[in-house]
C-alpha positions in Angstrom: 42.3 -13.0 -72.9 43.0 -15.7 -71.1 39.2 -16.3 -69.9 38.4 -16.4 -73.7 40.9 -19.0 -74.8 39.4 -21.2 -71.6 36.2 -20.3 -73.2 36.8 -21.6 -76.5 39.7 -24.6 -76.2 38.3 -25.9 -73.3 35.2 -27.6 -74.9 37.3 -28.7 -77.6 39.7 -30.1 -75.3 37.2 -32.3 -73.4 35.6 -33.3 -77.3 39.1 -34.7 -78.4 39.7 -36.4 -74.8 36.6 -38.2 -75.5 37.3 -39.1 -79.0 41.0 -40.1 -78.6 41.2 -41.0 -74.9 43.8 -38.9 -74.1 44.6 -36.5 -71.2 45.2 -32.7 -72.7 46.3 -30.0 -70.0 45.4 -26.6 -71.9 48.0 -23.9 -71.8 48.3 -20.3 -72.8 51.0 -17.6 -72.6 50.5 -14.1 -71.5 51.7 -12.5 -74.5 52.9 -13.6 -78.5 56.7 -13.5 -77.9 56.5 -15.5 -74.5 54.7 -17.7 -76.9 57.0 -17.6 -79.7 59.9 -18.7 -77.2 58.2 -21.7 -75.6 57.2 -23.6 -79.3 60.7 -22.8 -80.5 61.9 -24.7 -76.8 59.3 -27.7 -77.5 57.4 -27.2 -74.6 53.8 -28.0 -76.6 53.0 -31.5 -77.6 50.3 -30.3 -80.1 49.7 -26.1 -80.5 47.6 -24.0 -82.6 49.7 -21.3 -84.5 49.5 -19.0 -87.1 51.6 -20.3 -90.6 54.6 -18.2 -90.1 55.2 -19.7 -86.7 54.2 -23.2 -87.9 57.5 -22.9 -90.4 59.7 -21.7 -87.2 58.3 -24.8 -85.4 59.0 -26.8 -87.9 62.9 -25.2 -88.9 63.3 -25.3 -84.9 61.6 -28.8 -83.6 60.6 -30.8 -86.6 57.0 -30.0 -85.8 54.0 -30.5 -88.7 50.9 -29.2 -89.5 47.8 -31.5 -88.3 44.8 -29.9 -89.4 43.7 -26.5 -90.5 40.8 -24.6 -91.5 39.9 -25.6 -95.3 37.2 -23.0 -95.4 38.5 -19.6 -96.0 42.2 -18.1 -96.2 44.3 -15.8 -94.3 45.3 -12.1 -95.3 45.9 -8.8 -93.4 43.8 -6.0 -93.8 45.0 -2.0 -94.0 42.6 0.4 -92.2 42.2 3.9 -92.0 39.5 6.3 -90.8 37.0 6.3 -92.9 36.4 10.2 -93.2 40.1 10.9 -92.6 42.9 12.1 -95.3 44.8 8.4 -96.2 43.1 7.5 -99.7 45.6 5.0 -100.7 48.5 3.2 -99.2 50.9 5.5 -101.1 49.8 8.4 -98.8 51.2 6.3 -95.6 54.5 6.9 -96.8 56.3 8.2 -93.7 53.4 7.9 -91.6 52.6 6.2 -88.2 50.8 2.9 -88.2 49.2 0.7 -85.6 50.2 -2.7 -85.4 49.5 -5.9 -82.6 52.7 -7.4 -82.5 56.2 -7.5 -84.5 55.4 -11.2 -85.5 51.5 -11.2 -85.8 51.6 -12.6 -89.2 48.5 -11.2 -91.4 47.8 -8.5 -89.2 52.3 -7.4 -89.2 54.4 -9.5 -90.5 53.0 -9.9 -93.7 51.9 -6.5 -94.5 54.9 -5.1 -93.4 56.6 -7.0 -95.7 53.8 -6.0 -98.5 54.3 -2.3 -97.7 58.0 -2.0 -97.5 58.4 -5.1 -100.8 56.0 -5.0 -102.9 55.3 -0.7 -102.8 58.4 0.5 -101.7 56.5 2.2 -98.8 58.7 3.4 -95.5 56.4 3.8 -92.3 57.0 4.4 -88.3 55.7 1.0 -86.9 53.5 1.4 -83.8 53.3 -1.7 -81.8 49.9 -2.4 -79.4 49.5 -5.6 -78.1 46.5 -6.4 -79.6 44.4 -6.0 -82.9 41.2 -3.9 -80.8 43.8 -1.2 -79.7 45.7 -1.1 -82.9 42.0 -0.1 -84.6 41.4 2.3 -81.5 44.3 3.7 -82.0 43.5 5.1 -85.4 40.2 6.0 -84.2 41.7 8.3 -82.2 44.4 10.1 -84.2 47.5 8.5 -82.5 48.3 6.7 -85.9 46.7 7.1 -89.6 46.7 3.2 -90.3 46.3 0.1 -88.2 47.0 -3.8 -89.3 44.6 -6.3 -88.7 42.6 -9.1 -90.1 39.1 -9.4 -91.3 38.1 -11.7 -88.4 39.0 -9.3 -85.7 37.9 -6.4 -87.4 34.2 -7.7 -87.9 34.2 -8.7 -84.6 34.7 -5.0 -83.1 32.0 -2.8 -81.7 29.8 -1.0 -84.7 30.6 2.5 -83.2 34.7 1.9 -83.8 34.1 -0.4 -86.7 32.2 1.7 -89.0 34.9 4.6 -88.3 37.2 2.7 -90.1 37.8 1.6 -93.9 39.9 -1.2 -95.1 42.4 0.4 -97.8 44.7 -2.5 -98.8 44.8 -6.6 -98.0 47.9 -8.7 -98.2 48.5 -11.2 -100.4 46.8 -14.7 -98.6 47.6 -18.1 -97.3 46.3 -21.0 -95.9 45.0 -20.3 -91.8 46.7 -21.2 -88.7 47.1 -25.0 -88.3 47.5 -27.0 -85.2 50.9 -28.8 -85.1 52.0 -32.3 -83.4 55.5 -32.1 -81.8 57.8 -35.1 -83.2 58.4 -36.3 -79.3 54.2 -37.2 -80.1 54.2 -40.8 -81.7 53.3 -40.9 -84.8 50.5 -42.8 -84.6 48.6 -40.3 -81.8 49.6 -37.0 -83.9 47.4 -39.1 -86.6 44.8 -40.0 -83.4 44.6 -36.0 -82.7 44.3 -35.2 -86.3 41.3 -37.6 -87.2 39.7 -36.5 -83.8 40.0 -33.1 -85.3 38.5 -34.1 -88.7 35.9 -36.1 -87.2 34.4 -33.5 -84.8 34.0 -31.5 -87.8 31.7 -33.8 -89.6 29.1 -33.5 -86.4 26.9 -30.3 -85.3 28.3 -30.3 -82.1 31.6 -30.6 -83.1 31.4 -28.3 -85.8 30.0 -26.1 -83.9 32.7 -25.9 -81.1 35.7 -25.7 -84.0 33.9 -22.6 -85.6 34.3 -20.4 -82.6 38.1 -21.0 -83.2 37.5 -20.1 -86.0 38.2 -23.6 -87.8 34.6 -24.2 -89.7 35.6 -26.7 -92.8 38.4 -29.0 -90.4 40.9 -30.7 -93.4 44.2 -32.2 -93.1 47.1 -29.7 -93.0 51.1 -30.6 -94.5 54.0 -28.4 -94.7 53.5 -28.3 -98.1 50.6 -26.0 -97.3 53.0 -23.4 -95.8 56.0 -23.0 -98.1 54.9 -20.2 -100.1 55.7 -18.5 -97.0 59.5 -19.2 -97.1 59.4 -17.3 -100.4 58.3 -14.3 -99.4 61.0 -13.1 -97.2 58.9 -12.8 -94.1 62.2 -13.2 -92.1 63.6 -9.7 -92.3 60.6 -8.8 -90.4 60.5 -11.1 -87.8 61.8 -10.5 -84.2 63.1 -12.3 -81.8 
């Protein structure tokens, strides 16, 4: 939602504008894939990604990790309904499940991988545009599993939420980080990134980098992200 990202980049914006004296122009794509081509084009100076995408941009532009969120880790979650027949993730063999986007990594990617890797488990992919339809759509029958995260699950109305029951979790990583495009000197990626750091160390801006989410701001490296290139993650992706 494009009114949301306004609503929560905006603020942050204007904090590192003040702290670095810069000029940012904040810009969103309609959907992941438009997304996906722009970063792998270089159209962002600095972007906040999810890991997978962080290792494209990297492969693609030379882009690096700034900062990222020190505080918690990223995994997918399986859901099912909570009353309903799936018990296990063995029992989705062959079945129809919900997910956001091809390339949504915790939510997709990664569990795809998990499922079809790790337990030899075949299933019809259902793709939804977002994480809130992907649940819905197991709350109403159309598919007997959805992939998500834990973030947007909480964050769904009680009456869908507590129809639902998480079943399986991928393995985890460290959570999205914001690159610097190499066109950046070197010396303003560093500006951006201490900006970053700094806000977190105030209430205010610790306050405005938790609605990202990004509540314990720490430096972020590529060294962060190559567990990621060992997992195989790129038979799943699409272009």
């Amino acid at each position: 939602d494009a009114r949301k990202v306004v609503e929560i980049w905006g603020p942050i914006l204007k904090e590192l504008e003040k702290r670095t004296g810069f000029d940012f122009e904040l810009v969103g794509s309609p959907k992941i894939p438009q997304f996906e081509i722009e970063f792998e084009q270089g159209r962002y100076d600095f972007a906040y990604m999810n890991p997978y995408h962080a290792l494209i941009a990297g492969r693609t532009q030379k882009s690096l990790p700034l900062v990222r969120d020190g505080g918690r880790k990223l995994s997918g979650v399986l859901v099912v309904l909570a009353d309903g027949p799936i018990k296990t993730i063995q029992d989705l063999n062959g079945k129809k499940v919900a997910f956001p986007s091809p390339n949504a990594l915790g939510a997709s990617l990664l569990m795809r991988a998990d499922l079809d890797r790790l337990h030899k488990i075949s299933i019809v992919p259902v793709w939804t545009q977002t994480h809130s339809s992907s649940y819905l759509n197991v709350a109403l029958g159309i598919t007997q599993a959805a992939g998500g995260v834990s973030s947007t699950l909480a964050a769904q109305k009680p009456e869908l939420r507590d129809r639902l029951k998480v079943i399986y979790q991928t393995r985890s990583m460290p959570p999205h980080p914001v690159v610097g495009h190499p066109r950046v000197p070197a010396a303003d990626r560093e500006r951006v990134r201490q900006a970053f750091l700094d806000m977190g160390l105030s209430s205010n801006g610790a306050a405005l980098l938790a609605k990202v989410p990004m509540k314990k701001p720490i430096p972020a490296s590529v060294q962060d992200y190559q567990v990621l290139g060992e997992w195989g993650l790129e038979s799943f992706y699409v272009k």
